[in-house]
Backbone as CSV, one residue per row, in Angstrom:
resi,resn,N_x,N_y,N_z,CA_x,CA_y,CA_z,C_x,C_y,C_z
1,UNK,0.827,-1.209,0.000,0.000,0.000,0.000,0.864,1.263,0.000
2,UNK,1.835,1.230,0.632,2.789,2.674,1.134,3.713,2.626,-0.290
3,UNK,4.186,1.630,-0.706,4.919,1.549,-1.880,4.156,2.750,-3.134
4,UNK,2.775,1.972,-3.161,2.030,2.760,-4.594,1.794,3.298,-4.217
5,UNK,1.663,3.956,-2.569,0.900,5.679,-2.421,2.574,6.660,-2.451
6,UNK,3.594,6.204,-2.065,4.889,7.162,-2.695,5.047,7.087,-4.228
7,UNK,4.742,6.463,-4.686,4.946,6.733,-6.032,4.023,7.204,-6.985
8,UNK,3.021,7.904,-6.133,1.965,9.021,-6.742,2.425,10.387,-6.229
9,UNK,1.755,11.164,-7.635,2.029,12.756,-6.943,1.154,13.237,-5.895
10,UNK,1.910,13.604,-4.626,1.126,14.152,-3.721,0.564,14.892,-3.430
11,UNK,0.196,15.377,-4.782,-1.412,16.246,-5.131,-2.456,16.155,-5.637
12,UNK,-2.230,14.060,-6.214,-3.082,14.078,-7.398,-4.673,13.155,-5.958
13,UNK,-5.170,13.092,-6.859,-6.225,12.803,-6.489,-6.270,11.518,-6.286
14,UNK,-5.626,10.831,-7.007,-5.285,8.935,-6.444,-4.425,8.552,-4.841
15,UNK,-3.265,10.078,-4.737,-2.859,9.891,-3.801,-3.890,9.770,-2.411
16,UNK,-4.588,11.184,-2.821,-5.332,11.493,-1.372,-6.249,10.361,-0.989
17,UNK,-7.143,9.329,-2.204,-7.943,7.984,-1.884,-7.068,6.726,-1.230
18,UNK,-5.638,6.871,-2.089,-4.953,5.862,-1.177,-4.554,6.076,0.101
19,UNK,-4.431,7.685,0.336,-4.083,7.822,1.736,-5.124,7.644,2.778
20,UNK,-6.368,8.005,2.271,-7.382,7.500,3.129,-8.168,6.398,3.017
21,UNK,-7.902,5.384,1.838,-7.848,4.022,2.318,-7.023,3.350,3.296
22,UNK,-5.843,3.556,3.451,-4.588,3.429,4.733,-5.310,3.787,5.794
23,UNK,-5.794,4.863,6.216,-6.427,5.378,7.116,-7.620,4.671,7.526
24,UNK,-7.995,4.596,7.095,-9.532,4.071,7.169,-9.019,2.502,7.652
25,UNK,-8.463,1.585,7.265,-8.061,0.433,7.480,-7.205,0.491,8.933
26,UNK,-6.721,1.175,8.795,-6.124,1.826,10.757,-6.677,1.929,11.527
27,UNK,-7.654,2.765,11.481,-8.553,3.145,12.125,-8.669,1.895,13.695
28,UNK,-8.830,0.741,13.516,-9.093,-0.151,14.396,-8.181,0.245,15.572
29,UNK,-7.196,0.504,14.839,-5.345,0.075,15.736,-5.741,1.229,16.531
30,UNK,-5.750,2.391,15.986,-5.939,3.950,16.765,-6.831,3.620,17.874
31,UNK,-8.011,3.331,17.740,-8.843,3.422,18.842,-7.724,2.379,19.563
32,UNK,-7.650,1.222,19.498,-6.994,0.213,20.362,-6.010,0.945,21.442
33,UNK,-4.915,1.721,20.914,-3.995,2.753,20.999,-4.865,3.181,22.241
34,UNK,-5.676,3.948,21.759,-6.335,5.238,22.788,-7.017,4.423,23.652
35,UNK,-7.525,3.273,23.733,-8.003,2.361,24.651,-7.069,2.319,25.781
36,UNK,-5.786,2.283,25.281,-5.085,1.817,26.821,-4.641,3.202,27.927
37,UNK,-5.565,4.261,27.294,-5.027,5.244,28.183,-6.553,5.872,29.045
38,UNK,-7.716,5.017,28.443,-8.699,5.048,29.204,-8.542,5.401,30.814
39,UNK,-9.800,5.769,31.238,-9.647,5.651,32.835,-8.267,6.562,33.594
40,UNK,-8.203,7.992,32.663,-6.784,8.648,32.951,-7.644,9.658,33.357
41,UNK,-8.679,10.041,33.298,-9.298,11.325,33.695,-9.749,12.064,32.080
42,UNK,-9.547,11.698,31.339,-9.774,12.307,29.730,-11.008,11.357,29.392
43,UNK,-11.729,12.086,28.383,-12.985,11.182,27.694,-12.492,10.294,26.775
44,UNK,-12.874,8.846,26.354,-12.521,8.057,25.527,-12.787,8.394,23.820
45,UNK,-13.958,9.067,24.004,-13.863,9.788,22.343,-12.876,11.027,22.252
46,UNK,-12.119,11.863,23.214,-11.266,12.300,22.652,-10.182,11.893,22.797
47,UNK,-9.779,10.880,23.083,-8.393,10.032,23.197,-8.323,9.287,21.972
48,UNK,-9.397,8.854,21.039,-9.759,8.088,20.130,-9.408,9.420,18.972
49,UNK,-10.015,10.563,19.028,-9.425,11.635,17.855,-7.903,12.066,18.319
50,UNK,-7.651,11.425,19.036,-6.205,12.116,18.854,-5.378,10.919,19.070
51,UNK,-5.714,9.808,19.003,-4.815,8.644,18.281,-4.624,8.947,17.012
52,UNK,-6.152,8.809,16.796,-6.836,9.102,15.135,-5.350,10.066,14.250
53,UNK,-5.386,11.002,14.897,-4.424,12.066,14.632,-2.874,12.012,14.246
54,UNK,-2.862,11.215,15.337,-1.000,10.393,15.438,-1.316,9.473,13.837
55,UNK,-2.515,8.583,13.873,-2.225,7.773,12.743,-1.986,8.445,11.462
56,UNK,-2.767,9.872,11.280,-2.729,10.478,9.837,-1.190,10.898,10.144
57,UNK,-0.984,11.206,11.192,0.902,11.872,11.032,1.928,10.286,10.541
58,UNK,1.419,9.033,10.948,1.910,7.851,11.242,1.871,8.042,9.218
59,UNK,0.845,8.079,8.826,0.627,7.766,7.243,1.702,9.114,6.820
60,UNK,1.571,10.127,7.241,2.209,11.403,6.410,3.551,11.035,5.841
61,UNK,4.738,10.285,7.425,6.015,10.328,7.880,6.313,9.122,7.552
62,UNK,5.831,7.977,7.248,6.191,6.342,7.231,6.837,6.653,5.692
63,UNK,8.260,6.189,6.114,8.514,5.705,4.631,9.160,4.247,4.301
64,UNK,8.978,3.435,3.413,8.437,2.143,3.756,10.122,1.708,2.732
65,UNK,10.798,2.484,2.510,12.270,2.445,2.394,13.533,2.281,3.123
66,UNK,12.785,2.682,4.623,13.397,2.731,5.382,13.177,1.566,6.576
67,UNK,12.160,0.921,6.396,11.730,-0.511,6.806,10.382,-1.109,6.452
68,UNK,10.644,-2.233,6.914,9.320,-3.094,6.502,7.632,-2.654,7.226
69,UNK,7.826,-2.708,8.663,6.915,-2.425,9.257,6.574,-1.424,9.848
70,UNK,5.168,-0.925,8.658,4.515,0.488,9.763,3.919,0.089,11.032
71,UNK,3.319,-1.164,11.321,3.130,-0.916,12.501,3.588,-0.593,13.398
72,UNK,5.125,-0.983,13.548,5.952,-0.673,14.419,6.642,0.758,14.298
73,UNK,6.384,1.648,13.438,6.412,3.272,13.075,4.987,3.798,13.569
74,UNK,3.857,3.168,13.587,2.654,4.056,13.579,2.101,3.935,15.434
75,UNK,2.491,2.619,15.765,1.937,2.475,17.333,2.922,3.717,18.414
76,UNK,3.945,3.712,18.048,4.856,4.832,19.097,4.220,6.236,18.756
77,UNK,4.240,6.557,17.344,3.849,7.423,16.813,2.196,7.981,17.547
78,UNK,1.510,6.931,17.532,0.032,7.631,18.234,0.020,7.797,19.645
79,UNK,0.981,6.655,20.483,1.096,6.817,21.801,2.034,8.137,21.715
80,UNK,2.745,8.272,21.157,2.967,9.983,21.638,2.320,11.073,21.592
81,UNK,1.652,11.082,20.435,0.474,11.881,20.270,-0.402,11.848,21.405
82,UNK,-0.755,10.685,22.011,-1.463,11.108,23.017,-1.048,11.311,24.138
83,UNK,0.320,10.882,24.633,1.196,11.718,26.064,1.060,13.074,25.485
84,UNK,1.084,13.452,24.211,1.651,15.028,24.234,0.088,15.660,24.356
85,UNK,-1.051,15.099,24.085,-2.594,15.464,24.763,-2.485,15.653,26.006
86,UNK,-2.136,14.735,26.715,-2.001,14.411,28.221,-1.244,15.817,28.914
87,UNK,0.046,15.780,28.269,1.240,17.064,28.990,0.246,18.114,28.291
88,UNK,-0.268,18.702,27.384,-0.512,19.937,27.010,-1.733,20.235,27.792
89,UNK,-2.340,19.342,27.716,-4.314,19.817,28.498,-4.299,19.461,30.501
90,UNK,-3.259,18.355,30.480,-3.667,17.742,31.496,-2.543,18.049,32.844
91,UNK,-1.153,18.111,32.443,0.042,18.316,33.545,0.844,19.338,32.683
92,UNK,0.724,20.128,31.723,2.016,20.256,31.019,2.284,21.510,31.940
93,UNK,1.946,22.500,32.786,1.858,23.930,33.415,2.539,23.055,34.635
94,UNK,2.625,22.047,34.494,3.497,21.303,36.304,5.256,21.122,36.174
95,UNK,5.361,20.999,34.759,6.300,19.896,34.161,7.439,21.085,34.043
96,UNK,8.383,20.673,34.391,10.060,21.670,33.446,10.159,21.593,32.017
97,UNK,10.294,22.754,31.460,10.016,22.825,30.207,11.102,22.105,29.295
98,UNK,12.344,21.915,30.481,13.318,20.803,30.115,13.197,19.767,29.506
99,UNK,12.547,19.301,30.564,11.850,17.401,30.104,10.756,17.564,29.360
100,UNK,9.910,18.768,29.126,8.653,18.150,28.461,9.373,18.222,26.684
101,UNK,10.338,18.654,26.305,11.051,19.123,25.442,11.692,17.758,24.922
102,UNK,12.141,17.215,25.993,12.967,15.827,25.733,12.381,14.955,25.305
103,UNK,10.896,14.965,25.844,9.694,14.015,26.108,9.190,14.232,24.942
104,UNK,9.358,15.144,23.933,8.727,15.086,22.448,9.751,14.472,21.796
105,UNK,10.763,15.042,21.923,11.888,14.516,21.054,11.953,13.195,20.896
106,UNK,11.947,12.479,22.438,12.253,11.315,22.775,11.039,10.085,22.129
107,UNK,9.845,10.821,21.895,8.402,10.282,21.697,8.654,9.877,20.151
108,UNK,9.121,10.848,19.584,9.409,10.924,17.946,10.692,9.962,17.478
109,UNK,11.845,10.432,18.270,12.781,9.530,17.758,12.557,8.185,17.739
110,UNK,12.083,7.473,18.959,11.511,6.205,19.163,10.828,5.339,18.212
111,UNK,9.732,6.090,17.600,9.149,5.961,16.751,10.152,5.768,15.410
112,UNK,10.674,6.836,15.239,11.964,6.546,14.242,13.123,5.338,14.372
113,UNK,13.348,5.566,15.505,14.341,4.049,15.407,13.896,2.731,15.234
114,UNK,12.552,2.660,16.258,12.390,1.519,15.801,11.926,1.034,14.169
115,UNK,11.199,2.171,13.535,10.979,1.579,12.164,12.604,0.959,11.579
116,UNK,13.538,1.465,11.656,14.879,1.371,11.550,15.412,0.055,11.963
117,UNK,15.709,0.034,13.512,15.783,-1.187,13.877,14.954,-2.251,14.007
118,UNK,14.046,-2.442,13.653,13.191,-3.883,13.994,13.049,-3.640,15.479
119,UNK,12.947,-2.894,16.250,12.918,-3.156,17.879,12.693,-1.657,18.219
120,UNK,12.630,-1.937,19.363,12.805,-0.028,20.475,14.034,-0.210,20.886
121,UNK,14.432,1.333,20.674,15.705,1.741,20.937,16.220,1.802,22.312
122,UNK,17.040,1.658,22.628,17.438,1.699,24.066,18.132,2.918,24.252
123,UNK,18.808,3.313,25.237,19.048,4.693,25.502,20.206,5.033,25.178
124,UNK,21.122,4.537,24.362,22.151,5.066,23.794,21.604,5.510,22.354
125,UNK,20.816,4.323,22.255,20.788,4.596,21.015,20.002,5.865,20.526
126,UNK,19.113,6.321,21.524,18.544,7.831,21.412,19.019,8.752,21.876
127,UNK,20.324,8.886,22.650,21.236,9.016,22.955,21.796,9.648,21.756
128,UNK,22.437,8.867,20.728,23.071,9.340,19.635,22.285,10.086,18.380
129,UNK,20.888,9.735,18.171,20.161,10.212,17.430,20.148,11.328,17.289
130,UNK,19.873,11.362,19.423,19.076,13.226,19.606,20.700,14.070,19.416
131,UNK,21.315,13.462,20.284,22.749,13.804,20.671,22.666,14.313,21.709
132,UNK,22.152,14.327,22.331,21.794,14.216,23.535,22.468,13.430,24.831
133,UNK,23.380,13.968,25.882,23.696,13.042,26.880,23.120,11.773,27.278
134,UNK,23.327,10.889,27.159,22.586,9.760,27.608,22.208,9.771,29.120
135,UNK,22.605,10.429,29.543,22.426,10.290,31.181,21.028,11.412,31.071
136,UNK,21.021,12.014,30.207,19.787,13.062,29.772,18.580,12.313,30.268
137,UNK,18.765,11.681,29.037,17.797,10.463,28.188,16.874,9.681,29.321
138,UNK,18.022,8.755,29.916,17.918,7.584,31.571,17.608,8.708,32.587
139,UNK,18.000,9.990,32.985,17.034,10.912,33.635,15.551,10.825,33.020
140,UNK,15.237,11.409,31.904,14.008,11.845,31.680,12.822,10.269,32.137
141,UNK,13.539,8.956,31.619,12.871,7.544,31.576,12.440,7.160,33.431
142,UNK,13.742,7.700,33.781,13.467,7.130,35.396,12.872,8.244,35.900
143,UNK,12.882,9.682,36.026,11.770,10.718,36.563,10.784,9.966,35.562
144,UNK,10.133,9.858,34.911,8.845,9.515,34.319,8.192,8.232,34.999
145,UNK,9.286,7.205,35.403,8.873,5.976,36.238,8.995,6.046,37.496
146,UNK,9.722,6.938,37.943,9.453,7.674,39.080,8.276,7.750,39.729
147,UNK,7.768,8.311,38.999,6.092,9.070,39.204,5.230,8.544,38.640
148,UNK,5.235,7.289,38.656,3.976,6.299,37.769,4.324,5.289,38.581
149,UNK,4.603,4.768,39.656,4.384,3.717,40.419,3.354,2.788,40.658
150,UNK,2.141,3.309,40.866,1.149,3.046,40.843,0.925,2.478,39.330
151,UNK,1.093,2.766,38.290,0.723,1.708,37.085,1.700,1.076,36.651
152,UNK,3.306,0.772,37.317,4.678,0.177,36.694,3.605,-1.421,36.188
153,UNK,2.658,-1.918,37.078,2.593,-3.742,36.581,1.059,-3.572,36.516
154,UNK,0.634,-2.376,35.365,-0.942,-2.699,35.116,-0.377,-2.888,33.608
155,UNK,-1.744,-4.368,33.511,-0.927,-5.144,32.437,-1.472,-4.590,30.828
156,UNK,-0.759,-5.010,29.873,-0.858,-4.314,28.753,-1.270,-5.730,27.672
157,UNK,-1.333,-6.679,28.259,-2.151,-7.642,27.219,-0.668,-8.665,27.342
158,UNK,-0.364,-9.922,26.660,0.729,-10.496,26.208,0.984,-10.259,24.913
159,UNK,2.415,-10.668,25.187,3.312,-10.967,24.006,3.483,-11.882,23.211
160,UNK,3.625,-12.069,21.864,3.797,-13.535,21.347,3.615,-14.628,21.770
161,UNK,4.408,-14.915,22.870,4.570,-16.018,23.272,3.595,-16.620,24.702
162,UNK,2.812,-15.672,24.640,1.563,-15.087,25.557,2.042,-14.800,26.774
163,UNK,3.255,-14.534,26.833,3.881,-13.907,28.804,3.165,-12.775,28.718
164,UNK,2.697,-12.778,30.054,2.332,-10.973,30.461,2.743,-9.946,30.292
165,UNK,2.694,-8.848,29.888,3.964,-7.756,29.532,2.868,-6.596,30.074
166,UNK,3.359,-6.394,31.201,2.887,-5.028,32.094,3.773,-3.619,31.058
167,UNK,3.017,-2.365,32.124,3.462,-1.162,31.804,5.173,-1.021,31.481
168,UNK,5.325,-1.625,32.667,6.809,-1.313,32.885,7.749,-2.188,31.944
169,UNK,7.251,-3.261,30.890,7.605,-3.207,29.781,7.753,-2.703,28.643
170,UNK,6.922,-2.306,28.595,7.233,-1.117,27.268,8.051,-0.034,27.202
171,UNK,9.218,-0.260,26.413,10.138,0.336,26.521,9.993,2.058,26.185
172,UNK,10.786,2.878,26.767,10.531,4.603,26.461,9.356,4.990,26.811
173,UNK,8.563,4.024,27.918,6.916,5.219,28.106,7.326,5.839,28.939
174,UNK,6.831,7.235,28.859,7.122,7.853,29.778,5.920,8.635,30.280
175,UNK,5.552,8.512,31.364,3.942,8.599,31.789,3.783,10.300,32.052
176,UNK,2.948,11.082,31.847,2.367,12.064,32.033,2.639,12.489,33.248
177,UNK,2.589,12.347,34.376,3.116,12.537,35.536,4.013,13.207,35.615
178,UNK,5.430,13.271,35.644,6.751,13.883,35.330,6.557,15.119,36.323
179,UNK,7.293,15.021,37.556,6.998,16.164,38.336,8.271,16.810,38.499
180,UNK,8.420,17.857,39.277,9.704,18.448,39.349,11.236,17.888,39.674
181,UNK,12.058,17.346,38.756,13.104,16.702,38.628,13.854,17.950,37.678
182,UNK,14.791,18.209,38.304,15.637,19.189,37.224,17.338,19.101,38.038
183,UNK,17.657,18.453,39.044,18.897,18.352,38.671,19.271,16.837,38.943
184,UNK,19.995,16.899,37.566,20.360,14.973,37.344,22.125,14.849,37.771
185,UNK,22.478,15.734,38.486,23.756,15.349,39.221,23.280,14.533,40.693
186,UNK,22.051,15.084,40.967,21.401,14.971,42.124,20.829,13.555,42.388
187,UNK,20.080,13.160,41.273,19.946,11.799,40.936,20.976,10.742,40.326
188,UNK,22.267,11.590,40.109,23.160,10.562,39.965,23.795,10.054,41.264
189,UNK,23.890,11.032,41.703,24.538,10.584,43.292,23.719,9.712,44.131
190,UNK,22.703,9.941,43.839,21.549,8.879,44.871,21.303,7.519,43.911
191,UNK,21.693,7.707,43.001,21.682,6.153,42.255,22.745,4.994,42.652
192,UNK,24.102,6.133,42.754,25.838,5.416,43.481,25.186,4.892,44.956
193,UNK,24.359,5.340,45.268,24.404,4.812,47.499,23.081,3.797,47.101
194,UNK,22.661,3.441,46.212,22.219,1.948,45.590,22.820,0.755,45.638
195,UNK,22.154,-0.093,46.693,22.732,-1.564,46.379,22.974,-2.112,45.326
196,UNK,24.179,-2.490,45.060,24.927,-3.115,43.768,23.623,-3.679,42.912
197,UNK,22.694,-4.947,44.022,21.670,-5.179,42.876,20.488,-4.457,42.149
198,UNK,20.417,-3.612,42.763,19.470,-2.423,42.480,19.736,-1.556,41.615
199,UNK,21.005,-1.504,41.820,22.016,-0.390,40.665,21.565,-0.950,39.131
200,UNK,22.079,-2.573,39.216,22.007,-3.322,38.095,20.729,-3.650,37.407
201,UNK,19.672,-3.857,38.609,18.483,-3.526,37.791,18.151,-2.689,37.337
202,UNK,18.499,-1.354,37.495,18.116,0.101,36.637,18.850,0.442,35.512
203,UNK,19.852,-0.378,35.389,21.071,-0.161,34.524,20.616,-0.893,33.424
204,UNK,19.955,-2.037,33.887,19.490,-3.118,32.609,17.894,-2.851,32.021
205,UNK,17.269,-2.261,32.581,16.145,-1.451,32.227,16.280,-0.211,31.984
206,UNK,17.353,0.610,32.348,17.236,2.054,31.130,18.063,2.035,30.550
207,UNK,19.224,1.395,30.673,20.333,1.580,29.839,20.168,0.423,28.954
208,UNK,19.931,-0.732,29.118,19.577,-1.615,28.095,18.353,-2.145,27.511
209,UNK,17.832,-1.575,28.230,15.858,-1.401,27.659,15.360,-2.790,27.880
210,UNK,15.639,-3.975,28.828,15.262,-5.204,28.886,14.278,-5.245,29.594
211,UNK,13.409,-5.981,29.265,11.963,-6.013,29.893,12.238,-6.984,31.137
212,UNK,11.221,-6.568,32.432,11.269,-7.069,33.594,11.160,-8.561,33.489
213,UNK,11.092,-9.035,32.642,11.001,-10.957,32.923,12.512,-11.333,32.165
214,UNK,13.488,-10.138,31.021,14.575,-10.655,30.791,15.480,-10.423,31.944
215,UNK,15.263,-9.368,32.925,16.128,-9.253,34.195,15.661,-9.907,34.609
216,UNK,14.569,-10.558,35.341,14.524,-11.947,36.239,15.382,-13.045,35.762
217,UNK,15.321,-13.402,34.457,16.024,-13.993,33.830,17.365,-14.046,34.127
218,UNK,18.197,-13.113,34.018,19.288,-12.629,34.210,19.723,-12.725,35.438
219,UNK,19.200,-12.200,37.039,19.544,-11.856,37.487,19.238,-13.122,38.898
220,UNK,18.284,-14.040,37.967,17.629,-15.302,39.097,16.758,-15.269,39.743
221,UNK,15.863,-14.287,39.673,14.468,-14.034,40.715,13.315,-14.354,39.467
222,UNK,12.141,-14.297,40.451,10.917,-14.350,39.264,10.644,-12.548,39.042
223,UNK,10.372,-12.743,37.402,9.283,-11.458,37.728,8.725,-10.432,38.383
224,UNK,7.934,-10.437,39.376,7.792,-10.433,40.487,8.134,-9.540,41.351
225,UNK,9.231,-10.279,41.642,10.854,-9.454,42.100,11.119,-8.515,42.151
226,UNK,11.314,-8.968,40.533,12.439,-7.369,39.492,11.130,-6.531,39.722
227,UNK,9.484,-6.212,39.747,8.334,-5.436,39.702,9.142,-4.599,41.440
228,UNK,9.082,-5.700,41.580,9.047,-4.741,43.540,10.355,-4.333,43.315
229,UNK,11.300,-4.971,43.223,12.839,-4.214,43.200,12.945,-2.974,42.585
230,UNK,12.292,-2.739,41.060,12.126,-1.712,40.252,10.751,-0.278,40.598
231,UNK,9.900,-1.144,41.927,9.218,0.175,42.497,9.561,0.444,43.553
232,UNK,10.330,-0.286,44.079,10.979,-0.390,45.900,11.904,1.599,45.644
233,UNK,12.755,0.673,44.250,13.815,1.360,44.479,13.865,2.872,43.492
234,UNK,12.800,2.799,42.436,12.391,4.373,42.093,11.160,5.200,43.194
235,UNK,10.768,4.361,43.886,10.126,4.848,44.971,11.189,6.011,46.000
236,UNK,11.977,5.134,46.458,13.066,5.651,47.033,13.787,6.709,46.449
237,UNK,14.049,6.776,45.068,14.483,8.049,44.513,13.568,8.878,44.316
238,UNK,12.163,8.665,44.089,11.385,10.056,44.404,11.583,10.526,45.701
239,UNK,11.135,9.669,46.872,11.075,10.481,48.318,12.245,11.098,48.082
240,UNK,13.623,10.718,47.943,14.622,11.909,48.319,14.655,13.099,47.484
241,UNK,14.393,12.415,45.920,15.051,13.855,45.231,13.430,15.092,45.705
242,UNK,12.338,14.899,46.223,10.963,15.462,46.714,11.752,16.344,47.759
């Protein structure tokens, strides 16, 4: 479909039917999208037009040269669209204009790498994109999980292989919440007086983007575990840096 709609002129009149045949056939995914942010305090029909929204940007920006799968270009793509609903109507007057800055960038590139890589990027790798300090980056991810405790293991459906894959799998979300965090020397130092294993679990979830059942994996605990270890211990870095 994306093949024969680039190789029309994007003025003619065949383009604009193929682009909203694409659309129209989406349509399902978008609402799905805006489904999982239900129950946030926003109405479900306008979470649904502004998936909707991400998808026409998802059709504008996909170029199908640059990889195989739009889905995996168009799903980051609408979930940002709707954090950036969320920060503009709902927290954005709370937030440092620092991070909410990063938090677009970071929303977009994502979207970009992974069409690129077959996967989500981990934090170097957006890291190098944005050019951006990486310690930037693993600031903005852990203040964002910081302050979403309460939904780190509300579950998001399974994976392939039908394992559970909670919030706190999905790599780069970064939840609406985002409260006053602005110096990351401050949070580096309170990361060093971290038990070695604690260190390593944050290290392997922002710095290597591994989902909480590949650190159980890794590290010999269930699941479980790594959930409480990973809210025990960003718990603990909110109360102090507060």
């Amino acid at each position: 479909m994306f093949v024969a709609l680039h190789r029309m002129p994007a003025e003619s009149h065949e383009y604009a039917r193929q682009r909203e045949y694409i659309v129209a056939r989406c349509l399902p995914l978008a609402d799905h999208v805006a489904s999982h942010f239900a129950r946030r305090g926003e109405g479900l029909e306008d979470l649904i037009q502004v998936a909707r929204l991400g998808l026409m940007n998802a059709v504008n920006r996909f170029d199908p040269a640059k990889g195989p799968s739009f889905i995996g270009f168009a799903v980051p793509t609408m979930m940002g669209e709707v954090r950036r609903y969320f920060r503009d109507y709902s927290w954005g007057m709370r937030v440092p204009r620092r991070l909410r800055e990063l938090h677009v960038q970071i929303s977009r590139a994502t979207a970009d790498l992974a069409q690129q890589l077959g996967r989500a990027p981990n934090a170097g790798e957006l890291s190098q994109m944005l050019e951006v300090p990486r310690e930037e980056i693993v600031e903005c991810l852990v203040a964002g999980d910081a302050y979403r405790l309460d939904s780190l293991d509300a579950p998001l459906g399974a994976d392939s292989s039908g394992t559970p894959r909670s919030v706190a799998d999905s790599v780069g979300d970064i939840d609406p919440q985002i409260e006053h965090i602005t110096n990351r020397e401050a949070l580096r130092a309170l990361v060093a007086t971290l038990p070695p294993r604690e260190r390593d679990v944050l290290r392997m979830r922002f710095f290597e983007s591994m989902t909480q059942s590949q650190i159980a994996e890794r590290i010999g605990v269930s699941q479980m575990q790594v959930s409480r270890i990973l809210a025990n211990t960003l718990r603990c870095l909110r109360d102090q840096l507060e």
